[in-house]
Residue, then its C-alpha position, 0 to 999 in steps of 0.5 A: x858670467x859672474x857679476x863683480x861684488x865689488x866694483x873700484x871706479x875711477x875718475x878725475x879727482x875734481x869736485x864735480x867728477x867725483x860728484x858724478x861718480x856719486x850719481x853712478x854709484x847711487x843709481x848703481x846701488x839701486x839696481x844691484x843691491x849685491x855689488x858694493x863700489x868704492x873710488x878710486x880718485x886720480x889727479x889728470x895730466x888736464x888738471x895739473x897743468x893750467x896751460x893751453x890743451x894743445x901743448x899737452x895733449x888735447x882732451x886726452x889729457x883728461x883721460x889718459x891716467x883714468x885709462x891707464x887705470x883701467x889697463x892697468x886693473x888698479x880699477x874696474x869701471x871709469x865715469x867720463x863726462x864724454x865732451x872730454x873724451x877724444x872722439x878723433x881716435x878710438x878708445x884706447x885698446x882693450x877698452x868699451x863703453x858700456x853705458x851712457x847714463x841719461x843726458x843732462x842739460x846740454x846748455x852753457x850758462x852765463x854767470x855774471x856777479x851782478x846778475x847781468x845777462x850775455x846782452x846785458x854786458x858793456x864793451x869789453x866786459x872779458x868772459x873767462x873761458x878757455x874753449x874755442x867752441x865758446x869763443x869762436x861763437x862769441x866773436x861772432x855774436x859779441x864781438x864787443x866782449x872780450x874772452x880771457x883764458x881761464x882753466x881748472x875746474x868748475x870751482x876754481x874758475x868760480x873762485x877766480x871769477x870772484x878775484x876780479x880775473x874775469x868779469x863773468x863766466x861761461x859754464x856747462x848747467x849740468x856741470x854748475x848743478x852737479x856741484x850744487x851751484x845753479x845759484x851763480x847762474x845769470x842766464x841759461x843760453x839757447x843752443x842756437x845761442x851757444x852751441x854745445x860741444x859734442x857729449x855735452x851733458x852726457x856721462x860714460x861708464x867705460x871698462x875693459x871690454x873682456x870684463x862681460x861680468x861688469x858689463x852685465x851689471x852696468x849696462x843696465x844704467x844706460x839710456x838708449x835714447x842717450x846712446x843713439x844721440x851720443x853715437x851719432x855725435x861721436x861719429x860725426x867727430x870722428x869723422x870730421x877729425x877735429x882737434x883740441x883746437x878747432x872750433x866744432x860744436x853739435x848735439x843730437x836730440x830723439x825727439x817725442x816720435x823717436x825720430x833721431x836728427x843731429x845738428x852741427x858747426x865748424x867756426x873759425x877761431x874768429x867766428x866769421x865763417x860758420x859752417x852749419x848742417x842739420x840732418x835727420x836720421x829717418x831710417x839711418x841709423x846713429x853712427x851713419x847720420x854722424x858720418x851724413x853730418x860731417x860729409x855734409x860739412x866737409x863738403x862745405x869745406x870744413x877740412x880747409x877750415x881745420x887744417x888751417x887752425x895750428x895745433 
């Protein structure tokens, strides 16, 4: 099994993924120091178009010209920020996983000019933001503040923000510091403020699955604590079948002992009726504490509530 001499990555086109890319190739060239990399940068379907998720194709609008990539041999490994890979449908055939790198911060921030923080804002204040996880989450906490559509990437949204579009933001934290702006945050909200979408924070490298050379070089940047959090979330997805449209939100922690638990929510799009479980693995493993998960909401009538929301 030859390990590859040089690795082509390919990513989203934006800013903040190539800045991810940076961080896989430095943590790459410091443990093998014999593989060269180089990028290759691809504009997606979701960066293209401004409208709304749904009419495109959900998430895998910002995957699917990075996939076809990989099918195609234009390029060898793909780094994804995993929130955006779809976790109702498998990967696309062929493909794997072959690492997740060490989790970021899984928290949104508020960015206000002014430095406001979320209780600080007035009546009416419009949030921009165009996920329905932040939204639902809002109307049920804030129902004074007003959520206004915004799209494109962590800068533009930035720029549209300072044209006076929206008078304050919701962003990821990881997203704000890989593209070196921590500055512009007002206020970092708990996850029992803003729960996180599912992968948030976490960064996935994904091959061909034949390709056991690169696999070999690349599964090594792993984190196994990342791994079990991101297979019982991912699982939980999946089994819940939610689309682009339907308010889901959780996240997976390995606390200090080892123990893996996994918390989660289903919302109306109006945030009156949430859904919540929370469950430790013990002797379970990841992908069957993700399926306890979703049954345990779907129990709770989480179907109902996701079949009823148009896609």
């Amino acid at each position: 099994m030859s390990v590859p001499e040089l690795i082509r990555i390919v990513s989203r086109d934006s800013p903040m993924a190539l800045a991810q890319v940076e961080r896989v190739r430095a943590e790459l060239a410091a443990l093998r120091s014999d593989v060269r990399t180089e990028v290759v940068a691809v504009k997606t379907t979701g960066d293209k178009w401004l409208g709304e998720l749904s009419e495109v194709e959900g998430k895998g609008a910002f995957t699917k010209e990075v996939d076809a990539a990989l099918l195609a041999g234009e390029a060898d490994l793909a780094v994804h920020c995993l929130k955006d890979v779809p976790a109702d449908r498998p990967l696309p055939a062929g493909t794997a996983f072959a690492a997740f790198l060490r989790r970021d911060d899984i928290r949104d921030a508020l960015v206000h000019p002014g430095g406001l923080i979320l209780n600080e804002l007035p009546a009416g204040a419009r949030i921009g933001t165009s996920a329905v996880r932040r939204t639902a989450q809002l109307a049920a906490t804030h129902p004074h503040l007003r959520c206004v559509p915004l799209r494109g990437n962590a800068n533009r949204r930035l720029e549209k923000l300072a044209a006076g579009e929206a008078d304050a933001l919701l962003l990821a934290v990881s997203g704000l510091r890989r593209i070196g702006r921590p500055d512009v945050i007002s206020e970092v909200l708990s996850p029992e403020t803003m729960m996180p979408p599912v992968g948030a924070g976490v960064l996935a490298l994904q091959c061909r699955e034949d390709d056991a050379g690169l696999i070999e070089a690349v599964s090594a940047l792993g984190d196994p604590d990342t791994h079990r959090a991101a297979t019982a979330e991912r699982t939980f997805l999946h089994v819940l079948q939610g689309h682009c449209n339907s308010p889901i939100a959780g996240y997976a922690r390995v606390d200090r002992g080892g123990e893996l638990s996994l918390r989660a929510c289903v919302f109306t799009p109006d945030g009156k009726t949430r859904l919540n479980a929370h469950e430790w693995a013990g002797r379970l493993d990841a992908a069957t504490l993700g399926t306890s998960v979703a049954v345990a909401l779907l129990r709770q009538g989480a179907r109902e509530i996701i079949d009823g929301i148009p896609h």
